[in-house]
C-alpha positions as CSV (number, residue, x, y, z in Angstrom):
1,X,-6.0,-2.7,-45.7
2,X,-8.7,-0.6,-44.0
3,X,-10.7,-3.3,-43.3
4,X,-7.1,-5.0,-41.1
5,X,-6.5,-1.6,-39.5
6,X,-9.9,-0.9,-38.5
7,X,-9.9,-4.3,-36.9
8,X,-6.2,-3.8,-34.6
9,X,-7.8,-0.4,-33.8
10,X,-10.9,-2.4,-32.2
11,X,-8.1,-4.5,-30.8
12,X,-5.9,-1.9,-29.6
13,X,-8.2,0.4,-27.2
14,X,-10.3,-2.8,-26.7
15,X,-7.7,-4.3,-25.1
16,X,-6.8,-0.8,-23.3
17,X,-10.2,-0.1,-22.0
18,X,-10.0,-3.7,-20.1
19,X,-6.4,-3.0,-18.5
20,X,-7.7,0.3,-17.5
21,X,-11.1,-1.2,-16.1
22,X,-8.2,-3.8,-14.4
23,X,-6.8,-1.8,-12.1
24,X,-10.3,-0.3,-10.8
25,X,-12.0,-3.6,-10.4
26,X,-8.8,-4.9,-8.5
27,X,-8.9,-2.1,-5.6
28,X,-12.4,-2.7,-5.4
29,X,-11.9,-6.0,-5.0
30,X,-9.1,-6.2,-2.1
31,X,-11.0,-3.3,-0.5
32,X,-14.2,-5.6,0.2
33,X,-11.4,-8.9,1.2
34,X,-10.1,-6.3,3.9
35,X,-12.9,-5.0,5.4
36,X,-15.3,-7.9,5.3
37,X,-12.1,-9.6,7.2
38,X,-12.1,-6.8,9.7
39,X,-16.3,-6.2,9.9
40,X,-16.0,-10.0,10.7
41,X,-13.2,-10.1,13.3
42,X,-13.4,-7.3,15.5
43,X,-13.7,-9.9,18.7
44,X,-10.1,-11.7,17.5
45,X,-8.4,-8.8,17.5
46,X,-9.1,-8.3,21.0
47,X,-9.0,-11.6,22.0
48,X,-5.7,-12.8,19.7
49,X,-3.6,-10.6,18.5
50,X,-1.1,-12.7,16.6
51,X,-3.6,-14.7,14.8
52,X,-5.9,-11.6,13.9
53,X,-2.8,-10.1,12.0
54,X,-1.5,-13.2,10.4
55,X,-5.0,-13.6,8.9
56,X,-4.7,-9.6,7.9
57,X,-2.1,-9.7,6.6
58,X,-2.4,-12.3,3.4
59,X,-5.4,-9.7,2.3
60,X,-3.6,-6.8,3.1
61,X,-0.3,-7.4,1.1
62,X,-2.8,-8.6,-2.0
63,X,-3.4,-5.1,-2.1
64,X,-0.2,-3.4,0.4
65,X,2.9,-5.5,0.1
66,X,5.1,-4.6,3.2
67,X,8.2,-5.8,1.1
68,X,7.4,-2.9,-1.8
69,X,6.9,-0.1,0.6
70,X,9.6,-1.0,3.0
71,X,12.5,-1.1,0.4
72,X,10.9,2.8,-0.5
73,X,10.9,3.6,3.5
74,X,14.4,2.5,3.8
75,X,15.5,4.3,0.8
76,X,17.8,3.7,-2.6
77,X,21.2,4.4,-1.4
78,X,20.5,2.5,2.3
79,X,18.7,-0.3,0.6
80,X,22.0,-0.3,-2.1
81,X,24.2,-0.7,0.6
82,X,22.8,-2.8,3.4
83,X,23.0,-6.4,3.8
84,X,20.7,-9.0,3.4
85,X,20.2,-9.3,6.9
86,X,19.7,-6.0,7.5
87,X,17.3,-5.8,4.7
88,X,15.4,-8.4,6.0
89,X,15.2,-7.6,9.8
90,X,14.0,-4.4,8.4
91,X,11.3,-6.1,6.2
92,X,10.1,-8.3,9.5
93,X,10.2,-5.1,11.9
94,X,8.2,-2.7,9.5
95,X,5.9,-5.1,8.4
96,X,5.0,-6.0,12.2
97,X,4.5,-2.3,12.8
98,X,2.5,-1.3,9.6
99,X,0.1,-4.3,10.0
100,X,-0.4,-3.5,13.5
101,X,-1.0,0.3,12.9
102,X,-2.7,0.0,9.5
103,X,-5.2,-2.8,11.1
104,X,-6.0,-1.0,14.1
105,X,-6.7,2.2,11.8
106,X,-8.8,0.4,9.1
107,X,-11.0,-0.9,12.1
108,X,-12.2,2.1,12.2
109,X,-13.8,2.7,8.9
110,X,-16.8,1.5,7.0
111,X,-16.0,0.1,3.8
112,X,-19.1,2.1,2.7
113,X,-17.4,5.3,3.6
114,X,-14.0,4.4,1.1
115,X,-15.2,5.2,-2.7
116,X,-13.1,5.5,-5.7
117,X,-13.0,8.7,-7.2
118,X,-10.8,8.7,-10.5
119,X,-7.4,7.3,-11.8
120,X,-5.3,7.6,-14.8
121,X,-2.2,5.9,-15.9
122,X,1.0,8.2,-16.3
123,X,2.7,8.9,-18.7
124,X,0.6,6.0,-20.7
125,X,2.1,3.3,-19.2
126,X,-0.5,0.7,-18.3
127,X,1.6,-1.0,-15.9
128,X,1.5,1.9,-13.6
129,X,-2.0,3.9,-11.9
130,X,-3.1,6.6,-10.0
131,X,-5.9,5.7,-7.9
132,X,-7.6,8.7,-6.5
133,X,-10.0,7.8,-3.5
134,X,-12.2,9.2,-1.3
135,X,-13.1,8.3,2.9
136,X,-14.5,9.8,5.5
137,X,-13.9,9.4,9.4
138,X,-15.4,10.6,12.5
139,X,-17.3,13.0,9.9
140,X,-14.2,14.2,8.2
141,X,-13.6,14.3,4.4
142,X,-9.6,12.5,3.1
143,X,-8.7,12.2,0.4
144,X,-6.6,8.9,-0.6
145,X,-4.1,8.4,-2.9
146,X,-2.9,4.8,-4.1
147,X,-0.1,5.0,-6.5
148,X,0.1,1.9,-8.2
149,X,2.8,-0.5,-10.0
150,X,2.2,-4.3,-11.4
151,X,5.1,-6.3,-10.0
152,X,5.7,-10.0,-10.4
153,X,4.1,-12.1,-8.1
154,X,5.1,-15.6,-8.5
155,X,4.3,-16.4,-12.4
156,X,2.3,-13.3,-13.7
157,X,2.2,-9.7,-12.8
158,X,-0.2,-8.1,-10.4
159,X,-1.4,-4.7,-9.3
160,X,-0.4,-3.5,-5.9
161,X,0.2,-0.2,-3.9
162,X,3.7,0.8,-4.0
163,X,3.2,4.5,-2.4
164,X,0.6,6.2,-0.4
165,X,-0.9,10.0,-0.1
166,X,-3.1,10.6,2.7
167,X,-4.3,14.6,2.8
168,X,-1.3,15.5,1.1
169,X,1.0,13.6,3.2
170,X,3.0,11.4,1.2
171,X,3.2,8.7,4.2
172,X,6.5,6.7,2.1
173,X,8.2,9.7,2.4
174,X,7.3,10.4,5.5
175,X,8.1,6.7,6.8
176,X,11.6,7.7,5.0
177,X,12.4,10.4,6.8
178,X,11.3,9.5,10.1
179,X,14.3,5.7,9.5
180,X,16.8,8.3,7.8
181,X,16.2,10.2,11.0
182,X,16.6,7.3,13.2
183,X,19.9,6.1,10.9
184,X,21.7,9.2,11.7
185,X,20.8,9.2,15.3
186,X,22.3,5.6,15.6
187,X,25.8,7.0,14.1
188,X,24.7,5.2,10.3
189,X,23.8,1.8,12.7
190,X,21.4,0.0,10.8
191,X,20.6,-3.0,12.9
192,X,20.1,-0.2,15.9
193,X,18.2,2.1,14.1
194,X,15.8,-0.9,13.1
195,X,15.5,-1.8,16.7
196,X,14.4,1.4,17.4
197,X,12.1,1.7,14.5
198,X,8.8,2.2,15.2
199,X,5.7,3.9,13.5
200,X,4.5,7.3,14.6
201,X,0.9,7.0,15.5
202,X,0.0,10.2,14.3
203,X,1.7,9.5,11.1
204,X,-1.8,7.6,10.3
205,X,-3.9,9.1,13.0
206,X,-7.4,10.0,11.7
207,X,-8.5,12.3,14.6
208,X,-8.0,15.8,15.2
């Protein structure tokens, strides 16, 4: 009997150890997809736009799904209660805007100067993370938060950011806000508050 539960012990945090490595080895991995794209590609953005972001944006939703974080931007009781066509013109418009600001951003920075600090899974669940990062910008210090979820993609489940913290600054929320803002402006007009949609530039601004 010992001999059996010594054995499913091994087992057990064996098997933990390697989902916890998992998550780590997966950010690292997406991080160097990104930025070796963008080290490589600096004249395409300039020169072609459109084909510059398509190309960005299969490594960027490996790691960033727009889909995840727009259904959080737009918020429960909005995303409840709009259509499908609403849902997805909102999908197309803030994907278009978050590639386009997060791309120009993450041009910016080394991949050298992005290093990952800690995480931890909360509340023990091993299908959610904390990733706790550190980068630095025009000689500032930010700290980066990644709060992480495995979602099905296609036939198996896969790690990707589902939230955001940059300094403190909850950027989801922030995003959520900034439509619910937009919503009420429009007199609760979806489709006209996602024309007007747009992303605040110094909602990811780096600079002073």
């Amino acid at each position: 009997m010992k001999k059996y539960f010594f054995l499913f012990f091994l087992y057990f945090f064996s098997t933990y150890s390697f989902s916890d490595q998992e998550v780590v080895d997966y950010v690292n991995q997406q991080h160097d997809e990104i930025f070796n794209y963008l080290s490589e590609n600096k004249s395409l953005l300039e020169s072609d736009r459109k084909s510059f972001l398509d190309q960005f944006e299969l490594r960027f939703s490996k790691l960033i799904p727009p889909e995840e974080i727009s259904k959080r931007v737009m918020g429960k009781k909005l995303f409840l209660s709009a259509s499908a066509d609403q849902i997805s013109a909102f999908n197309t418009k803030f994907k278009t805007t978050l590639l386009d600001s997060y791309s120009g951003a993450l041009s910016n920075i080394e991949a050298s100067n992005i290093s990952l600090e800690s995480h931890f899974h909360p509340n023990e669940r091993n299908d959610l993370a904390v990733v706790q990062l550190n980068t630095s910008f025009s000689g500032r210090n930010f700290k980066l938060i990644y709060k992480m979820k495995k979602i099905q993609i296609n036939e198996s489940k896969e790690w990707r950011v589902v939230g955001i913290v940059l300094d403190g600054i909850d950027i989801v929320s922030l995003y959520r806000k900034q439509f619910a803002s937009l919503v009420k402006k429009n007199n609760n007009d979806l489709f006209k508050a996602i024309d007007s949609w747009d992303i605040k530039e110094d909602s990811l601004s780096l600079d002073d």
